[in-house]
DRENKOLNU-272308 format. One record per residue: residue number from 1; residue in one letter; x, y, z of N, C-alpha, C, CB in turn. Coordinates in nm, 2 decimals, always signed. Glycine has a CB too. Layout:
N
+-----+---+--------+--------+--------+--------+--------+--------+--------+--------+--------+--------+--------+--------+
!   k ! r !    n.u !    n.v !    n.w !   ca.u !   ca.v !   ca.w !    c.u !    c.v !    c.w !   cb.u !   cb.v !   cb.w !
+-----+---+--------+--------+--------+--------+--------+--------+--------+--------+--------+--------+--------+--------+
! NUM ! A !      X !      Y !      Z !      X !      Y !      Z !      X !      Y !      Z !      X !      Y !      Z !
...
+-----+---+--------+--------+--------+--------+--------+--------+--------+--------+--------+--------+--------+--------+
% end
This chain:
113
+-----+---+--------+--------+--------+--------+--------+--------+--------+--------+--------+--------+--------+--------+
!   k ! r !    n.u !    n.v !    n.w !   ca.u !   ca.v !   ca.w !    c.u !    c.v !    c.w !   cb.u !   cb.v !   cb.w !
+-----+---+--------+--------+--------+--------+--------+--------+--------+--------+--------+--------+--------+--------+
!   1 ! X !  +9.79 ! +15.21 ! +14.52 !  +9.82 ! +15.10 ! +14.61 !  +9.78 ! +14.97 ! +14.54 !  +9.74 ! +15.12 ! +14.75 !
!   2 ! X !  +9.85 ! +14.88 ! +14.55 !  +9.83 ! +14.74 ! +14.49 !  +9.69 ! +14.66 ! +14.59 ! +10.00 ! +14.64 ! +14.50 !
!   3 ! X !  +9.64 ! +14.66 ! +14.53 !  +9.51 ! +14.57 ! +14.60 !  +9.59 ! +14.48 ! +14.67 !  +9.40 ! +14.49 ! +14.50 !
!   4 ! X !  +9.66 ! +14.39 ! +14.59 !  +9.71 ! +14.26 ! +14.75 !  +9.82 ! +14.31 ! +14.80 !  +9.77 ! +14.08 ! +14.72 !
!   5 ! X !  +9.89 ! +14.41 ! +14.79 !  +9.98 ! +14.45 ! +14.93 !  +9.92 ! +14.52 ! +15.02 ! +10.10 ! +14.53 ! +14.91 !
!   6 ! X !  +9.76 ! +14.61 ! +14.99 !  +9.71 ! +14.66 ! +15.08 !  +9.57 ! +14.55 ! +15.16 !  +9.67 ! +14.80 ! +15.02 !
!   7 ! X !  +9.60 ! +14.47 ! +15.09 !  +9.55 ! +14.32 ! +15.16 !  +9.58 ! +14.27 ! +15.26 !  +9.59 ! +14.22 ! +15.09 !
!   8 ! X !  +9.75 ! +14.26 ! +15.22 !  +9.85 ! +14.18 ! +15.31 !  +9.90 ! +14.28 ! +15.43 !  +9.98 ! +14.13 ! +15.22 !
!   9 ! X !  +9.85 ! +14.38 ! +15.45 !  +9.87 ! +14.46 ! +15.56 !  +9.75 ! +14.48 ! +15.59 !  +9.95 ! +14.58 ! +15.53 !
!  10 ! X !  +9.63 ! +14.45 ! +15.55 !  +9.51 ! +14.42 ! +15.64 !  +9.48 ! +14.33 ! +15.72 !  +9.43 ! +14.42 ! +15.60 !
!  11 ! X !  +9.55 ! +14.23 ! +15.62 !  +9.54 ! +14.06 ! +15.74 !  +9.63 ! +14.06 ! +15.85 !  +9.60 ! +13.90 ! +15.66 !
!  12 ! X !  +9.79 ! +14.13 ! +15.82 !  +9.89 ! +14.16 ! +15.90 !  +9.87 ! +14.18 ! +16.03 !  +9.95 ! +14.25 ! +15.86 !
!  13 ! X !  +9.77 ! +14.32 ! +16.04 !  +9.72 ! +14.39 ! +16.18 !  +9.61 ! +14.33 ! +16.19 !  +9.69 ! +14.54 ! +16.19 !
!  14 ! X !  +9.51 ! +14.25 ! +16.15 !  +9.44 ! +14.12 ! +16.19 !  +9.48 ! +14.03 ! +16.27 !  +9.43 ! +14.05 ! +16.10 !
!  15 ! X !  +9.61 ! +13.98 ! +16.21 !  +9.65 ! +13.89 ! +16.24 !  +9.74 ! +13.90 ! +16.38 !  +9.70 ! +13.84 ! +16.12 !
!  16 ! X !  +9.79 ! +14.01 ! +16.37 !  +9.85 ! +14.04 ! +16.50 !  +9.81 ! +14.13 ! +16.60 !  +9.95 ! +14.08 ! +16.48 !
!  17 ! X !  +9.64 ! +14.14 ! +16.59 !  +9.54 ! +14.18 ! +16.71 !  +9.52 ! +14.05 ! +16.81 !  +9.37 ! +14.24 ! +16.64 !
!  18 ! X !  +9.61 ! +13.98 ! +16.80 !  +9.59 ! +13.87 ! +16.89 !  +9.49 ! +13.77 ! +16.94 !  +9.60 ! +13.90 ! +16.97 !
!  19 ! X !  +9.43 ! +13.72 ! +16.81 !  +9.32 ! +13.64 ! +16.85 !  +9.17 ! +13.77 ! +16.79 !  +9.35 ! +13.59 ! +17.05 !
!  20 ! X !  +9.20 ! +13.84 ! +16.77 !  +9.07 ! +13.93 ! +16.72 !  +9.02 ! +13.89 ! +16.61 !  +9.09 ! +14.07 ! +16.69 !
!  21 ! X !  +8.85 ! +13.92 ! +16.60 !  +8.75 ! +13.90 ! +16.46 !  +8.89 ! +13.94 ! +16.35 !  +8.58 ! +14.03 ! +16.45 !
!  22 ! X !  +8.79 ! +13.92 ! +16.26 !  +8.89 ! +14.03 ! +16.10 !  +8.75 ! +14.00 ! +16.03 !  +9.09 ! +13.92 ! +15.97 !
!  23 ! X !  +8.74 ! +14.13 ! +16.02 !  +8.61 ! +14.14 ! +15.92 !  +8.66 ! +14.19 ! +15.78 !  +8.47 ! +14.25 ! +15.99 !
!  24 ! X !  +8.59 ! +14.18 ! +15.66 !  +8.62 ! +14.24 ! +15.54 !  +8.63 ! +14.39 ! +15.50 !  +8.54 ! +14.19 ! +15.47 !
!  25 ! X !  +8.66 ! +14.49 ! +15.44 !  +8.69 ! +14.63 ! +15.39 !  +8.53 ! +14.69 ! +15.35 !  +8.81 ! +14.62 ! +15.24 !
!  26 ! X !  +8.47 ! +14.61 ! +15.26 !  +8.33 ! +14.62 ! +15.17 !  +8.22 ! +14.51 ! +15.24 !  +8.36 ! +14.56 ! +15.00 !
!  27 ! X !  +8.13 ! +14.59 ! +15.29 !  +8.03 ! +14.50 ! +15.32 !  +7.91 ! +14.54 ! +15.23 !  +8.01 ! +14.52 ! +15.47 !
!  28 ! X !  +7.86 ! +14.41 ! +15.14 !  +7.76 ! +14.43 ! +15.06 !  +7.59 ! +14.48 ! +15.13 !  +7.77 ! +14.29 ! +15.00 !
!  29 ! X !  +7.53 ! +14.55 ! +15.12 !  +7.40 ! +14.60 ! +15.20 !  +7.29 ! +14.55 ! +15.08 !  +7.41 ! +14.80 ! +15.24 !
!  30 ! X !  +7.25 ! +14.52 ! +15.06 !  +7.08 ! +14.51 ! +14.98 !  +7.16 ! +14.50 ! +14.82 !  +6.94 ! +14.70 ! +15.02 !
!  31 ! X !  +7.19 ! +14.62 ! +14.78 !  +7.20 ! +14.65 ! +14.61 !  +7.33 ! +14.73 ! +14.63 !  +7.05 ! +14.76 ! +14.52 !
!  32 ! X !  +7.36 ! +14.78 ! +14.74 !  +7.52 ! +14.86 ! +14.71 !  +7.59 ! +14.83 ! +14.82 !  +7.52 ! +15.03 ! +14.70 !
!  33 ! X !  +7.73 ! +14.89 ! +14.82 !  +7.81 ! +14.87 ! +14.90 !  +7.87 ! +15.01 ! +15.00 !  +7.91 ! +14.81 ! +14.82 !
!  34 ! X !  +7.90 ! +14.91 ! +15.11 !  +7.90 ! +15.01 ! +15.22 !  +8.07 ! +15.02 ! +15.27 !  +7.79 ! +14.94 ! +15.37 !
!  35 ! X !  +8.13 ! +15.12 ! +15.31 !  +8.26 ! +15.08 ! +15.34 !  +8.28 ! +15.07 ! +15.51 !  +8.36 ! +15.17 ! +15.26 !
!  36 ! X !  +8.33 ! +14.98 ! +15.56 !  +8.33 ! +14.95 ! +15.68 !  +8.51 ! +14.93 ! +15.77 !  +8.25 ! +14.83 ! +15.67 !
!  37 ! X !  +8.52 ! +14.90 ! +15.87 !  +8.66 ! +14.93 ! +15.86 !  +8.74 ! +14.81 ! +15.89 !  +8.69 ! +15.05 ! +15.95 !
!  38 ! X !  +8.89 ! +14.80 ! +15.82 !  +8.93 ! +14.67 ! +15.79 !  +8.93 ! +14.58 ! +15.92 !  +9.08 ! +14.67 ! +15.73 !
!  39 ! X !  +8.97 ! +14.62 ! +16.03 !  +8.96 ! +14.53 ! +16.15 !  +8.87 ! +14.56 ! +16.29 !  +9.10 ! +14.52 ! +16.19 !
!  40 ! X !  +8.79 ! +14.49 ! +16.36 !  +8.71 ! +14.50 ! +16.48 !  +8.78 ! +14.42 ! +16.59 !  +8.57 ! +14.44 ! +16.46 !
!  41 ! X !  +8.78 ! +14.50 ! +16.68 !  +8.82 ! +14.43 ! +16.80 !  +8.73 ! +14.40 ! +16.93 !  +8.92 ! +14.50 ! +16.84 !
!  42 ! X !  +8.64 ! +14.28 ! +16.94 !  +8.49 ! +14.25 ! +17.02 !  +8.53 ! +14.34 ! +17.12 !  +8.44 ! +14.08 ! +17.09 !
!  43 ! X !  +8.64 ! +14.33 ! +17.19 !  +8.63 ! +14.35 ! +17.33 !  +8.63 ! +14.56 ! +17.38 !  +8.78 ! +14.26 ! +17.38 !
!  44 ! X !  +8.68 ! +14.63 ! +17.20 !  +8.65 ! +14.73 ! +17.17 !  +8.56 ! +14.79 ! +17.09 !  +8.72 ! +14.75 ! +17.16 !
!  45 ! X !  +8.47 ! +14.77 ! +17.07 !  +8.40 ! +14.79 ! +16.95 !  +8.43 ! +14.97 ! +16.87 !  +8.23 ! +14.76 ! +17.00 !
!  46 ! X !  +8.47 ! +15.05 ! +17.01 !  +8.46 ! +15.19 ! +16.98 !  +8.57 ! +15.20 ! +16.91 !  +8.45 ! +15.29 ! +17.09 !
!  47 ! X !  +8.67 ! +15.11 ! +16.84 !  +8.81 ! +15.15 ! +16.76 !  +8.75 ! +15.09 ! +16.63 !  +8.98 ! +15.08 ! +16.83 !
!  48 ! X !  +8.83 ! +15.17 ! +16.55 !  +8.77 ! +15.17 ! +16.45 !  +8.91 ! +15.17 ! +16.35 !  +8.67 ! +15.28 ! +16.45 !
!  49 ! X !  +8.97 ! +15.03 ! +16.29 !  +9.08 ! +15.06 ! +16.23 !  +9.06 ! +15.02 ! +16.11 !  +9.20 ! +15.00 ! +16.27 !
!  50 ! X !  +9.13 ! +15.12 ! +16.05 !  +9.16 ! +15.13 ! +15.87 !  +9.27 ! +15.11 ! +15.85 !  +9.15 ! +15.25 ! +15.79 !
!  51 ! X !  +9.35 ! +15.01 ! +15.80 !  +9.48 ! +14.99 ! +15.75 !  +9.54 ! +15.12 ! +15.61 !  +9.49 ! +14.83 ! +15.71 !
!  52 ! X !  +9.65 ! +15.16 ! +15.60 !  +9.65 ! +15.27 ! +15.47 !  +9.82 ! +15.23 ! +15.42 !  +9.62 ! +15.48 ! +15.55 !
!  53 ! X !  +9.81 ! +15.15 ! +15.32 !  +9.88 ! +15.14 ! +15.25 !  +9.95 ! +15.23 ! +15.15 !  +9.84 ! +15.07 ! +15.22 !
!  54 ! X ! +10.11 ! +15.29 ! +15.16 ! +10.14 ! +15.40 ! +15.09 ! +10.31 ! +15.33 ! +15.05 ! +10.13 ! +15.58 ! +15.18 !
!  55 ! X ! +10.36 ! +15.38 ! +14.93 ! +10.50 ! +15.36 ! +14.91 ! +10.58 ! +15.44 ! +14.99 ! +10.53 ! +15.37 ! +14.79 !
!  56 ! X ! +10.49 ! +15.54 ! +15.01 ! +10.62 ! +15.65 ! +15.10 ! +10.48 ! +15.74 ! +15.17 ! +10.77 ! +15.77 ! +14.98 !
!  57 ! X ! +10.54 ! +15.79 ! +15.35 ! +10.45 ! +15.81 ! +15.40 ! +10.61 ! +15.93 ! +15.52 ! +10.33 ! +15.65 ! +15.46 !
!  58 ! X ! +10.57 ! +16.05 ! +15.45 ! +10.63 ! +16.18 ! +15.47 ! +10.70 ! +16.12 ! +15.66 ! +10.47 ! +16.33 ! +15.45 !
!  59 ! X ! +10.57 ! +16.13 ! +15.71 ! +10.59 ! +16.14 ! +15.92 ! +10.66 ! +15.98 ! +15.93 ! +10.37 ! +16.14 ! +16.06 !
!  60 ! X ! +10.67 ! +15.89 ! +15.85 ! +10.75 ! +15.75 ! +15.89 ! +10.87 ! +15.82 ! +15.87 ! +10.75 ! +15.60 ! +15.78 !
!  61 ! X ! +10.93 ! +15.89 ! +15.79 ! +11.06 ! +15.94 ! +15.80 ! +11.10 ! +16.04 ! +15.92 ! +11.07 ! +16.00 ! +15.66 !
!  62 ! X ! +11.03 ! +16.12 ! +16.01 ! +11.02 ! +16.14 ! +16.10 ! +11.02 ! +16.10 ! +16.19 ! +10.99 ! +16.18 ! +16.11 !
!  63 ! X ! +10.93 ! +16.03 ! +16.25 ! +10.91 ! +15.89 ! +16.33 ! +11.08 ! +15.79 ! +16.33 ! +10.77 ! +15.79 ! +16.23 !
!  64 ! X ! +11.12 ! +15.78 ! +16.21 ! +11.20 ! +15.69 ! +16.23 ! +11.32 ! +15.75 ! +16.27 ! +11.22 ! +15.62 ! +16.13 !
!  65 ! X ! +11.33 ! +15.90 ! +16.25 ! +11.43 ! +15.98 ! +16.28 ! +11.43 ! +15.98 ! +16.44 ! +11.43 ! +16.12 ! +16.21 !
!  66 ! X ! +11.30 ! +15.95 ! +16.50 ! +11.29 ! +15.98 ! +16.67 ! +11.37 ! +15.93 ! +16.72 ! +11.19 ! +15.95 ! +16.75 !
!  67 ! X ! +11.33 ! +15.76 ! +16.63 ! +11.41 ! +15.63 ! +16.67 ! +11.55 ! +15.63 ! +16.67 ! +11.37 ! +15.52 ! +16.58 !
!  68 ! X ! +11.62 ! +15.63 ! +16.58 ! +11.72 ! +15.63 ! +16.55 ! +11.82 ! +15.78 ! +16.66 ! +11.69 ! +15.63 ! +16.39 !
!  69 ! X ! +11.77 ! +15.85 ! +16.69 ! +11.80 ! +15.96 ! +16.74 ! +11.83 ! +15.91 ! +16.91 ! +11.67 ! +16.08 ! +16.70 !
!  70 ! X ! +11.68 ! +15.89 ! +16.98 ! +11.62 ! +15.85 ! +17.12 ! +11.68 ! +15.74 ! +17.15 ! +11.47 ! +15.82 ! +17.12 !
!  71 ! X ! +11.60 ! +15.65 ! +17.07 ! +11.58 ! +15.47 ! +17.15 ! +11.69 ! +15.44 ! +17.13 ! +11.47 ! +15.34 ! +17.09 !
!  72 ! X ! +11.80 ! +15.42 ! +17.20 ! +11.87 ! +15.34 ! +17.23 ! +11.86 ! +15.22 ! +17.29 ! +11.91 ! +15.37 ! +17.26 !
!  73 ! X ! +11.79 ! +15.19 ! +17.39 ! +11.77 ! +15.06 ! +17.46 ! +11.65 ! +15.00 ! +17.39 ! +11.75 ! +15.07 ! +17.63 !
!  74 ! X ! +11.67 ! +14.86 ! +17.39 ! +11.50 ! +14.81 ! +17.35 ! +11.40 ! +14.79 ! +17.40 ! +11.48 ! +14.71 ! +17.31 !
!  75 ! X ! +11.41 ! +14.91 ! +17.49 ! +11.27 ! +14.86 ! +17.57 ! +11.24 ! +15.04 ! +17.53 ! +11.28 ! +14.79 ! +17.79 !
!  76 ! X ! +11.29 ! +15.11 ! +17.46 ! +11.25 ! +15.28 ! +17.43 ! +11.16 ! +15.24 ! +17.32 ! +11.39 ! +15.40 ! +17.36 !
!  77 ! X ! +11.08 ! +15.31 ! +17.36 ! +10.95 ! +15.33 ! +17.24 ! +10.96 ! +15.48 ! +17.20 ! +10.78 ! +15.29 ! +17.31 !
!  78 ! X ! +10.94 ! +15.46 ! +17.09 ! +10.96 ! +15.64 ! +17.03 ! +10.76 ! +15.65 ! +17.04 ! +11.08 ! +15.67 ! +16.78 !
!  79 ! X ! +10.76 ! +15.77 ! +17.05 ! +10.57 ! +15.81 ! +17.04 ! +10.61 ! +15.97 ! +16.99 ! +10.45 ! +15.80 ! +17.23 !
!  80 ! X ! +10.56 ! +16.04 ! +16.85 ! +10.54 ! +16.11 ! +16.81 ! +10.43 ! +16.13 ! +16.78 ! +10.60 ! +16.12 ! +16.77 !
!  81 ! X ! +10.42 ! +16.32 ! +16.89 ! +10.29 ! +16.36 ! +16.84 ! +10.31 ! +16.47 ! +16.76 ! +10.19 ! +16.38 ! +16.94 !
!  82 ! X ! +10.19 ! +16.46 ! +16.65 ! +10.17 ! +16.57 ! +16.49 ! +10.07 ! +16.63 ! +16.53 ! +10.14 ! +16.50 ! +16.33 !
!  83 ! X ! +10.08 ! +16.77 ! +16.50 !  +9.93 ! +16.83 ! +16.45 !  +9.95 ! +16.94 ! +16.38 !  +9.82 ! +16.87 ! +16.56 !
!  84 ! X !  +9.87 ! +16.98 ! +16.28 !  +9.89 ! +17.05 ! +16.19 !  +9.81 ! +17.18 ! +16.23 !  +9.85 ! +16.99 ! +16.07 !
!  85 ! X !  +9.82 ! +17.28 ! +16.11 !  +9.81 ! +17.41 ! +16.18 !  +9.62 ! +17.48 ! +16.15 !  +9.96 ! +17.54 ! +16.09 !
!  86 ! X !  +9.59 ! +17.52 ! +16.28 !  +9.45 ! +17.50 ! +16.31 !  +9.36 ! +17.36 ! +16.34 !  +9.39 ! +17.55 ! +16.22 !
!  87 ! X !  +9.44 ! +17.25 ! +16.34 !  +9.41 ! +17.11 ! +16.42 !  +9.40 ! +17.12 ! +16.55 !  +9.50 ! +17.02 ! +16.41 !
!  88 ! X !  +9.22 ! +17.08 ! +16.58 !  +9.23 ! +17.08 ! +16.72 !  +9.29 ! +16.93 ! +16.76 !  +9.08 ! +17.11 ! +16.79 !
!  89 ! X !  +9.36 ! +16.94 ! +16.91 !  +9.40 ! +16.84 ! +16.98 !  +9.58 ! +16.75 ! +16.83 !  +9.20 ! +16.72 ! +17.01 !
!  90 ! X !  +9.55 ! +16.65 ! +16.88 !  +9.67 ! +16.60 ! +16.80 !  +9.70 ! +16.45 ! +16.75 !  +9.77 ! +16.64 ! +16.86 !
!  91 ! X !  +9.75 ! +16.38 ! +16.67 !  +9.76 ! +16.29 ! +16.68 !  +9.86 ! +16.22 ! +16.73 !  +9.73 ! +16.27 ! +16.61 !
!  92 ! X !  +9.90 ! +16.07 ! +16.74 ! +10.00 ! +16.02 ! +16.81 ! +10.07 ! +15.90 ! +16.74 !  +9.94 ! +15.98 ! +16.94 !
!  93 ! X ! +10.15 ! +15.87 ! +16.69 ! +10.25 ! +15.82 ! +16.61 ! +10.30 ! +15.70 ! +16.67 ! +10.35 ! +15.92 ! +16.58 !
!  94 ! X ! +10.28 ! +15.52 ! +16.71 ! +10.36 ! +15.50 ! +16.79 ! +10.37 ! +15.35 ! +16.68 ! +10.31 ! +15.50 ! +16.96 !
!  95 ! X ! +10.47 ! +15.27 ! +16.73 ! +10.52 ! +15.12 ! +16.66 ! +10.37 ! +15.04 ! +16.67 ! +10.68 ! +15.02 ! +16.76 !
!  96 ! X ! +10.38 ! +14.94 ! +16.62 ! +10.24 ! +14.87 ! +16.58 ! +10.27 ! +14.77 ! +16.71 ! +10.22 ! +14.78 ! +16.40 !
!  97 ! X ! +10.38 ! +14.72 ! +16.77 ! +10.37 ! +14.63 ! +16.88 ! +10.38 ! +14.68 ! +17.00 ! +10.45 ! +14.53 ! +16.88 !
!  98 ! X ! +10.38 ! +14.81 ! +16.98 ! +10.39 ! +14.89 ! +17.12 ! +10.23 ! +14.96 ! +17.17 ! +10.51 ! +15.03 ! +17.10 !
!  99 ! X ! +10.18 ! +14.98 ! +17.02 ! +10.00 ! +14.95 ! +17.04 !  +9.94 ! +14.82 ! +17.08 !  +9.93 ! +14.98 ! +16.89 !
! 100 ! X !  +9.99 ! +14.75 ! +17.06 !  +9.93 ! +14.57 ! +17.10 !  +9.96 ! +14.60 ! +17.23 ! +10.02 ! +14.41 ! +17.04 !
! 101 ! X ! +10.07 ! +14.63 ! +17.31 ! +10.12 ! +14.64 ! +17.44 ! +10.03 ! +14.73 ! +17.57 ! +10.25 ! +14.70 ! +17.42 !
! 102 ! X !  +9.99 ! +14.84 ! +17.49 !  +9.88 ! +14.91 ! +17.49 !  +9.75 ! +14.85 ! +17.51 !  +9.88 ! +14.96 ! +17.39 !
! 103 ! X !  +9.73 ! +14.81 ! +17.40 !  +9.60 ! +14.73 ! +17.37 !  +9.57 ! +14.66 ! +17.52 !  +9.64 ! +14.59 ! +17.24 !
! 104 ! X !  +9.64 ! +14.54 ! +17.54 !  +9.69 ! +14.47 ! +17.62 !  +9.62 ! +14.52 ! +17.76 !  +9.83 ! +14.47 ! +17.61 !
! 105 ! X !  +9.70 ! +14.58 ! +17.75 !  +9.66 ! +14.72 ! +17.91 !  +9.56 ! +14.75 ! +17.92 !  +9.71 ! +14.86 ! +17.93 !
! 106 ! X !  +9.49 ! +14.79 ! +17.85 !  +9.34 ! +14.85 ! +17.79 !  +9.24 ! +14.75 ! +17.89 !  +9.32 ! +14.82 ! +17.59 !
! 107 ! X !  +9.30 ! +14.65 ! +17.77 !  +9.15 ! +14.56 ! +17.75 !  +9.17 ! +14.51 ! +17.93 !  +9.15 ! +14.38 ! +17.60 !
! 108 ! X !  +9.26 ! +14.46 ! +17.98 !  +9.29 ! +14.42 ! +18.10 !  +9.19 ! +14.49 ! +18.18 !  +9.44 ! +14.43 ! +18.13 !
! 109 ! X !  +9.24 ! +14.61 ! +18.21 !  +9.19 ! +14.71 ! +18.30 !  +9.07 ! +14.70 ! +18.29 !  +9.23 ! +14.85 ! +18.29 !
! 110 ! X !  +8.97 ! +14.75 ! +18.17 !  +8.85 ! +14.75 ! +18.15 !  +8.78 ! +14.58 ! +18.20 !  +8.84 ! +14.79 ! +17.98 !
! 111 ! X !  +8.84 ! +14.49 ! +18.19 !  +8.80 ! +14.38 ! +18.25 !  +8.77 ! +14.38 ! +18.38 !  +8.87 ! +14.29 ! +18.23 !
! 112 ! X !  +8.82 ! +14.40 ! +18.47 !  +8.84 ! +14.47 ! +18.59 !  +8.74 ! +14.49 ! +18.69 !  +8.88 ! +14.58 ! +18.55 !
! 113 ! X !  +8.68 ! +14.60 ! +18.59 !  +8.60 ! +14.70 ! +18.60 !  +8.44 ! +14.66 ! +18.66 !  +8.60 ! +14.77 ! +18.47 !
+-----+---+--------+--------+--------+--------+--------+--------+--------+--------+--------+--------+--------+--------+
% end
């Protein structure tokens, strides 16, 4: 991975957490370095995002096949879930502004509260 394209997709989802901190990748401790994760969100502290920069990423080509397959209208969100064999539970595959949309909801509700 190129250090500044996996840069520029850290500031990216920074930048489009809507107003969220952006903290750095490396956080220096005393004499060594600690690795920490590229973005915090105050109002969540328990998420924990790592951006992962790849030239090619196997399940995008799946994923995009949902799309292309499913969503017709623009309001379809494709969500693919993966899990591999003896994986407990599963993961969940969804567009980056349909997680903000999400987000959104989240933080709302929990305000609420």
């Amino acid at each position: 991975m190129s250090r500044a394209t996996g840069r520029n997709l850290e500031h990216a989802v920074a930048k489009g957490l809507k107003g969220k901190n952006f903290t750095c990748k490396k956080i220096k401790r005393d004499t060594h370095w600690i690795s920490a994760p590229d973005d915090e969100i105050p109002e969540l502290p328990e998420l924990k995002i790592d951006a992962k920069y790849r030239k090619r990423f196997a399940f995008h080509v799946l994923f995009e096949e949902i799309e292309r397959k499913y969503c017709k209208n623009p309001e379809d969100k494709a969500v693919m879930p993966t899990k591999r064999k003896s994986q407990r539970g599963f993961l969940i595959t969804i567009r980056y502004e349909f997680f903000n949309e999400l987000l959104d909801c989240y933080i709302e509700v929990n305000k609420k509260e």
